[in-house]
Structure formats: C-alpha cells, structure tokens
C-alpha positions as a Python dict, from the first residue, in 0.01 Angstrom:
ca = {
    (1, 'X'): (0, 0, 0),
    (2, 'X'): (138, 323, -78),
    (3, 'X'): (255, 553, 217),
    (4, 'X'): (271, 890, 43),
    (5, 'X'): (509, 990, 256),
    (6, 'X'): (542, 1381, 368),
    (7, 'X'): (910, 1519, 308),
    (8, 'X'): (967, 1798, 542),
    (9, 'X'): (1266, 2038, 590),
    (10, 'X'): (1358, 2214, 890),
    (11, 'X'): (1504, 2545, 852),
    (12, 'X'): (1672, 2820, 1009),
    (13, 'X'): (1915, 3061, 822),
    (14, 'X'): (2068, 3141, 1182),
    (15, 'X'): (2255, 2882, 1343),
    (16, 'X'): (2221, 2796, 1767),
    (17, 'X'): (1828, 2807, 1680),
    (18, 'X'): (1791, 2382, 1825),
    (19, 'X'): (1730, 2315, 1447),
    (20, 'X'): (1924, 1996, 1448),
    (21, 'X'): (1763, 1871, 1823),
    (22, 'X'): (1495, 1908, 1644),
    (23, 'X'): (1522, 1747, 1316),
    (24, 'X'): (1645, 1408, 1576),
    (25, 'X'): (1395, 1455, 1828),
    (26, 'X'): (1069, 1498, 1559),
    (27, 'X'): (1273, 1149, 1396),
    (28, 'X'): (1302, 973, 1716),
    (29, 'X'): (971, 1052, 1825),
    (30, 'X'): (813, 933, 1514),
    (31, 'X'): (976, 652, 1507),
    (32, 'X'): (983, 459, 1833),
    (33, 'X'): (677, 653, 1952),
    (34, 'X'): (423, 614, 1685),
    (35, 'X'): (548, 334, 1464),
    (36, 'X'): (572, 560, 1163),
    (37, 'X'): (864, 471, 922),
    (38, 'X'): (1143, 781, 886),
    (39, 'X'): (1402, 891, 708),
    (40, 'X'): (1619, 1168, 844),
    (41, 'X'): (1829, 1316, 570),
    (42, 'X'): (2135, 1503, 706),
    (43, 'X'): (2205, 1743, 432),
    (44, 'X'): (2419, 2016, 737),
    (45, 'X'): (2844, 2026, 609),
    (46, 'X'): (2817, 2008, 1047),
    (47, 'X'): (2644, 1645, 1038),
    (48, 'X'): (2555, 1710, 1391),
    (49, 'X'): (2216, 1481, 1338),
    (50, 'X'): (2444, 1205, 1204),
    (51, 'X'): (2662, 1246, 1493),
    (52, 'X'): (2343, 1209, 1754),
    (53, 'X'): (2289, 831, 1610),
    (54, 'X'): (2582, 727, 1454),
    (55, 'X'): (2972, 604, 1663),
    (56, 'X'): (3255, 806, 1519),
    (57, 'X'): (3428, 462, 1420),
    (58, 'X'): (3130, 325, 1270),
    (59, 'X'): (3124, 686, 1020),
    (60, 'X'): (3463, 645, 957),
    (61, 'X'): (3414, 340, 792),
    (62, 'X'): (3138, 394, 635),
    (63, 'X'): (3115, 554, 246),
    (64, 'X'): (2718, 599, 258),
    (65, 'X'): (2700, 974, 303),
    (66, 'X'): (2464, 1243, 130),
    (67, 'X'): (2841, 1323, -42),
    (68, 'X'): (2748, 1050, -320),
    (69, 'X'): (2475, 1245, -486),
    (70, 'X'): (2673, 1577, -494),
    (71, 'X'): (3005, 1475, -481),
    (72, 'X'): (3144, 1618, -809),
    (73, 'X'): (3225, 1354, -1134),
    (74, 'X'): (3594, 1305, -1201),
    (75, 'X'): (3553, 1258, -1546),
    (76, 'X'): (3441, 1518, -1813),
    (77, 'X'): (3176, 1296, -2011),
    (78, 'X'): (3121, 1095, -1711),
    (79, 'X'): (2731, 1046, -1683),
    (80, 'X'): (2595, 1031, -1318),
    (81, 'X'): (2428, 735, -1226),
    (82, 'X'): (2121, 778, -932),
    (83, 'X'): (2237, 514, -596),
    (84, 'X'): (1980, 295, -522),
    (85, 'X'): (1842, 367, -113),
    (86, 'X'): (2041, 65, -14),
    (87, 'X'): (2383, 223, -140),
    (88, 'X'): (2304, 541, 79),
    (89, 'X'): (2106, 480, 346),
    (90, 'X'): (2204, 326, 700),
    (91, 'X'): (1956, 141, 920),
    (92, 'X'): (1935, 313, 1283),
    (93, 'X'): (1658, 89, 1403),
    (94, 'X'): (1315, -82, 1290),
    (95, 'X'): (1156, 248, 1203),
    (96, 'X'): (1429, 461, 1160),
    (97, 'X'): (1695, 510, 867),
    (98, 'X'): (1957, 812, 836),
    (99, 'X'): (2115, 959, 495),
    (100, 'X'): (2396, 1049, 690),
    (101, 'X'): (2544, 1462, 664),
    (102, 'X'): (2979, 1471, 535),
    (103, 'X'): (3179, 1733, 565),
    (104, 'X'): (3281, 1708, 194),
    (105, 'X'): (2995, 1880, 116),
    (106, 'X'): (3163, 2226, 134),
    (107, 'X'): (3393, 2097, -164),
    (108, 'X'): (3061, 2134, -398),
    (109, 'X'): (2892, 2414, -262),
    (110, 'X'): (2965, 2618, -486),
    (111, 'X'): (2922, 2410, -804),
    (112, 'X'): (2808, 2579, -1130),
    (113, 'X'): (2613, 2230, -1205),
    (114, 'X'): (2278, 2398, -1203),
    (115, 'X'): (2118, 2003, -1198),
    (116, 'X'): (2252, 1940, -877),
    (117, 'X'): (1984, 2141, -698),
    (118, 'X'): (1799, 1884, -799),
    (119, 'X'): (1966, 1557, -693),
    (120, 'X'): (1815, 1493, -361),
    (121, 'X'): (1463, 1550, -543),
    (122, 'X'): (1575, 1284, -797),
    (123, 'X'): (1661, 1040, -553),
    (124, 'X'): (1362, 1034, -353),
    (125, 'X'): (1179, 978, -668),
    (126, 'X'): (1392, 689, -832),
    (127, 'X'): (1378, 546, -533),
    (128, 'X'): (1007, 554, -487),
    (129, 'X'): (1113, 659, -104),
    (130, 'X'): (732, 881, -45),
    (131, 'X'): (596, 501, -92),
    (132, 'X'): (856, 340, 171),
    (133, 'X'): (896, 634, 426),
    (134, 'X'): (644, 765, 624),
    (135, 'X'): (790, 1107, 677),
    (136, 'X'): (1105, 1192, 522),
    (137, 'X'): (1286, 1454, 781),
    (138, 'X'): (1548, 1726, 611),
    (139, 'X'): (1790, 1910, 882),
    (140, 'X'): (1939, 2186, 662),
    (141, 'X'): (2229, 2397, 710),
    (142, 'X'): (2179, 2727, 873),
    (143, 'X'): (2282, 2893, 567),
    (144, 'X'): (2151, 2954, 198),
    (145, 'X'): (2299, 2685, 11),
    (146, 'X'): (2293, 2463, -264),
    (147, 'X'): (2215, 2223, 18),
    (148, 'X'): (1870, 2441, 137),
    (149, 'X'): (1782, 2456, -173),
    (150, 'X'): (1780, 2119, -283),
    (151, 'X'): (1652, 2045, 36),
    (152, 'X'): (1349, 2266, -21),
    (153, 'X'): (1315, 2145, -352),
    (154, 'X'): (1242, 1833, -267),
    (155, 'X'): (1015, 1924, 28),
    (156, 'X'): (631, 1937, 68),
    (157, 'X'): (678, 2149, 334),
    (158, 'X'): (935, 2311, 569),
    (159, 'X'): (955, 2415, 946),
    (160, 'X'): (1100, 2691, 1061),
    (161, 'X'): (1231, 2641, 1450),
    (162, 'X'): (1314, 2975, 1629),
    (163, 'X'): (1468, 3087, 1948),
    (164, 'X'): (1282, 3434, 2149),
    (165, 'X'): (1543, 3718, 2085),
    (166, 'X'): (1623, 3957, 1860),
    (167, 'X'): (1854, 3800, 1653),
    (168, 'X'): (1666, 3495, 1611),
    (169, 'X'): (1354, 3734, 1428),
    (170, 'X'): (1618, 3912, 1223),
    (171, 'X'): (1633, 3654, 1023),
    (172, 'X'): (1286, 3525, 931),
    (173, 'X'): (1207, 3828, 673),
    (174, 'X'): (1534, 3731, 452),
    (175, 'X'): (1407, 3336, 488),
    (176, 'X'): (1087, 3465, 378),
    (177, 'X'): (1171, 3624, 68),
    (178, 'X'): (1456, 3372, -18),
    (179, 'X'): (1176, 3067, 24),
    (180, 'X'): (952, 3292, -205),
    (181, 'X'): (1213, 3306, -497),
    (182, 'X'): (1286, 2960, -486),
    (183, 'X'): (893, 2905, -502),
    (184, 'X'): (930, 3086, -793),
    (185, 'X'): (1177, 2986, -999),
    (186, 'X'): (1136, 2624, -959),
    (187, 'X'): (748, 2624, -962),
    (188, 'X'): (741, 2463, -647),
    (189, 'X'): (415, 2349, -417),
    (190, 'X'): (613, 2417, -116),
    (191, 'X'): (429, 2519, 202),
    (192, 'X'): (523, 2640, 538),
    (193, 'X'): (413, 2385, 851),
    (194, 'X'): (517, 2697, 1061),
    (195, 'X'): (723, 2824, 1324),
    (196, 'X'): (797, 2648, 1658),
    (197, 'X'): (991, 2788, 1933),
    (198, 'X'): (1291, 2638, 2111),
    (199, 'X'): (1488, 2648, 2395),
    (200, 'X'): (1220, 2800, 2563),
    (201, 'X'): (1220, 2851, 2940),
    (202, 'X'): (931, 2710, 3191),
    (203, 'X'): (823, 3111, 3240),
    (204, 'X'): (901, 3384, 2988),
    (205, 'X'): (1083, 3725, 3105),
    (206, 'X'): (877, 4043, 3038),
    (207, 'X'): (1151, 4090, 2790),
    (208, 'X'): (1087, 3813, 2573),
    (209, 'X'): (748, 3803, 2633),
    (210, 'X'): (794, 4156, 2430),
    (211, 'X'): (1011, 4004, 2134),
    (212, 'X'): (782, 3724, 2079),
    (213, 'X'): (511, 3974, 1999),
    (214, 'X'): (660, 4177, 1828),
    (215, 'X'): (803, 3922, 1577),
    (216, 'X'): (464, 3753, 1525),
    (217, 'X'): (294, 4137, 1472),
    (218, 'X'): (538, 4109, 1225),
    (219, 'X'): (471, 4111, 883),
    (220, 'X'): (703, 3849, 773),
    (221, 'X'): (479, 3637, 998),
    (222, 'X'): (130, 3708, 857),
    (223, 'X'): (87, 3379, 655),
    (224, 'X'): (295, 3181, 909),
    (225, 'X'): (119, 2945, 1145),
    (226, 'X'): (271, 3006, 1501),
    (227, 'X'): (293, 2586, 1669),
    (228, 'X'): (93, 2606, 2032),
    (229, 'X'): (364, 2334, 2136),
    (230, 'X'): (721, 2472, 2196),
    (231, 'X'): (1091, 2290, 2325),
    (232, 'X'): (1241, 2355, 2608),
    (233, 'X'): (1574, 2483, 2762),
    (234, 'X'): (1648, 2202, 2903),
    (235, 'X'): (1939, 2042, 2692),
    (236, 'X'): (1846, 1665, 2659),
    (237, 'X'): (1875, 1612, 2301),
    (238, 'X'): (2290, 1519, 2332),
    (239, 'X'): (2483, 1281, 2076),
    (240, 'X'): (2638, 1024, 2089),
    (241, 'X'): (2727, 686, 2085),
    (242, 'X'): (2422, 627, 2338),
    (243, 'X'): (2199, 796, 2031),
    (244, 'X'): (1982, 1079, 2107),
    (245, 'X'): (1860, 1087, 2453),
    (246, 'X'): (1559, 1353, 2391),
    (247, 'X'): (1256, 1066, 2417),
    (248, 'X'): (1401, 983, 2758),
    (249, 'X'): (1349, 1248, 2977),
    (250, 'X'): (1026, 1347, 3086),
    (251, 'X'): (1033, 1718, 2977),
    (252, 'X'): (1181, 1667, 2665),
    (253, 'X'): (1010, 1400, 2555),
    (254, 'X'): (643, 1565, 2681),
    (255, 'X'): (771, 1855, 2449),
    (256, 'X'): (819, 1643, 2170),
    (257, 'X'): (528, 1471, 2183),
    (258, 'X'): (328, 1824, 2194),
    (259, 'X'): (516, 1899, 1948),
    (260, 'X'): (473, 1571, 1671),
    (261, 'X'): (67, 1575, 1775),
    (262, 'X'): (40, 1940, 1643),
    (263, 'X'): (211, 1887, 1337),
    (264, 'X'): (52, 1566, 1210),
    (265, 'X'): (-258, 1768, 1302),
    (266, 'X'): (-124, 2006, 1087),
    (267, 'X'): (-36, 1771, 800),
    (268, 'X'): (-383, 1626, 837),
    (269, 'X'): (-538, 1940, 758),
    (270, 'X'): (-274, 2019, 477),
    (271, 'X'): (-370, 1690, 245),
    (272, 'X'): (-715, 1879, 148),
    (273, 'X'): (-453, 2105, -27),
    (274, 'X'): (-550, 2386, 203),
    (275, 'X'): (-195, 2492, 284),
    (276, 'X'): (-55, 2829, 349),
    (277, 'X'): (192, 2955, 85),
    (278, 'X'): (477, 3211, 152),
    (279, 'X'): (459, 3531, -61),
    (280, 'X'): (779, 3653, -174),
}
C-alpha cells in the first residue's frame, strides 16, 4: 500500500536556533513513539544529526553519506548514475533510517552544475522513497545553500524552528523572501508547517514576552502558522554513541510529543490542499 510519505525540511538561516535537536527529536519521536517509518536526511556540512545516532568509528568506515549524490564527477563525459536507497542509506533501528550529513559537502557548494539542486529531489523519486517512508525529515544547514535549496526542492513542506530574541527574528524576513524566490523559480508546491519555538524557558521574562510579539505582529509572519507546542531549555537532546537521549526524559520528551501531535494535526489538515503559501 502506498505511504505517500510527507518530506519535510527544517530550517533556520541562523545557526544555535535547536534546528538539528529538532530534526532528531521529531525522527526519534516518530519513530519509536508512533510506529511511523522515517528517514532523516542530514544534508548540514556540520552532520551534527548524524553524529546524535551514529559512533565516530562506525562513520569512519562507512562511504554511505549524502556526499554521493553531490560529490562532483571526475571525469568530463562521465554520466551520473542515481544510488539505489540501499547504497546510501544506514539502518538506525526498525523504524528509523539516516542519509547520513559529510563534511565534503563544502567541496561542492559552490558548483556551477545547475542540476545538482535537484539531486536529492531525484533520488527520492527513483527510489520511490514517499511510498517506503512515512515522513522523510530534512535538517538543513543554517545557511543559503545549494544544500537548502535542494533540500526545499524536494520538500512538501518546511519548518522553521526559532529561538525568542532579537537576533533569532532578524532573520525570518530574509528566509521569507529567499523561500519565495525559490517558489518561484522552480514552480514549487512548497508550504510552510510553521514556526515552533525552542529552547524555551518554563516562564518567559517580560523581555521576551515583548520580542515574541513583536516578531509575530510582524509582517514576515502574517501567513505563518505560530505551533501552540514549543521545546524547552532544558538540553536533553545530546549525541552520541548512546543515540539521542531527547525521548528519555520526561520534559523533553512531553515537548516532543506536543510537538509531533500538532504537526501531524497540521499535516492532516494540509492533504485537502488547504496549505498556506509564503509570498515573496
């Protein structure tokens, strides 16, 4: 039976934003938590959500990085040929696979191969992935990159995670208007989920209380849904050899779960097609 499986990227262009925590703890959750199948693609130069499930030695060895589908051809008439999932993908548990993030990337970010923006895109598809994954889970880089954009390319939607201070807002206008290009020029269908805060403390100071409203009186915010269900402070989602420890603490995991019931609430209401759209 076919899954039609939701690809989502999650997207900040300002790093320290608890993007990556995130991208694992949304994974995790889906996957031991409500039996859904998931692929997390790790498409960050940092591969900080490779590192949360995967040993240093066991990376090391391995050659099945996101590096294979950008990694440049060594040979002038050299014709690409598309992996199969199997050559790229590593098993992290029953539910759970990772197309694990490599440094290398930064060798090919700034290739003038306009068809690698659409690589990742052209995987998923050859691969038939929408019908074998559940949810298919993109942790960008915190920058504008070949990377984002083929990330968003591929993407039915995208989520943008957000810390409460200044900084944090600056940067939502520019993602706007950058997301509403790329809508543009590649004709996409690509809507936003919305915005969910992070590292968020159990009471709010009258001084963030004060940011948060003014970035969502913003205007950049006027077609962006604002998620009821935030993350914490508390910093439980650590890597490691152990694997991402999120979905074992009480708070975290209670934020989590808030967090995965809103959006497949959210992504239940979307498949009517009633979306919201980013204007440019």
């Amino acid at each position: 039976m076919s899954k039609n499986g939701k690809v989502i990227s999650i997207i900040n262009m300002k790093g320290g934003v608890g993007k990556t925590a995130l991208s694992v703890g949304i994974s995790s959750f889906l996957s031991e938590k409500k039996d859904e199948k998931v692929l997390l693609i790790d498409s960050d130069p940092q591969f900080n959500a490779t590192q949360a499930f995967i040993d240093p030695e066991d990376y090391l060895k391995s050659e099945k990085t996101i590096f294979k589908l950008f990694k440049p051809q060594t040979e002038l008439h050299q014709s690409f040929v598309m992996p199969k999932r199997e050559e790229l993908v590593t098993k992290i548990n029953k539910n759970l696979d990772i197309l694990m993030g490599d440094l290398n990337l930064v060798l090919v970010n700034k290739s003038s191969d306009s068809g690698l923006i659409k690589r990742l895109k052209r995987f998923i598809t050859k691969n038939n992935l929408r019908n074998y994954y559940d949810y298919i889970i993109i942790d960008c880089p915190p920058t504008l990159t070949l990377y984002t954009d083929s990330a968003l390319v591929s993407s039915d939607y995208y989520l943008i995670p957000n810390r409460i201070d200044r900084y944090s807002n600056i940067g939502i206008s520019s993602l706007n208007r950058a997301i509403g290009d790329l809508i543009d020029q590649e004709d996409l269908e690509l809507k936003c989920l919305g915005l969910i805060y992070t590292m968020v403390q159990n009471h709010l100071s009258d001084k963030q209380k004060e940011v948060k409203a003014e970035l969502e009186s913003n205007k950049a915010m006027e077609n962006i849904y604002v998620f009821k269900s935030s993350t914490s402070l508390v910093n439980d989602m650590q890597v490691g050899k152990q694997g991402p420890i999120a979905t074992r603490y009480a708070k975290s995991n209670k934020d989590i779960s808030d967090v995965v019931d809103e959006l497949q609430a959210l992504l239940s209401k979307n498949s009517s097609k009633e979306g919201v759209t980013v204007d440019g």
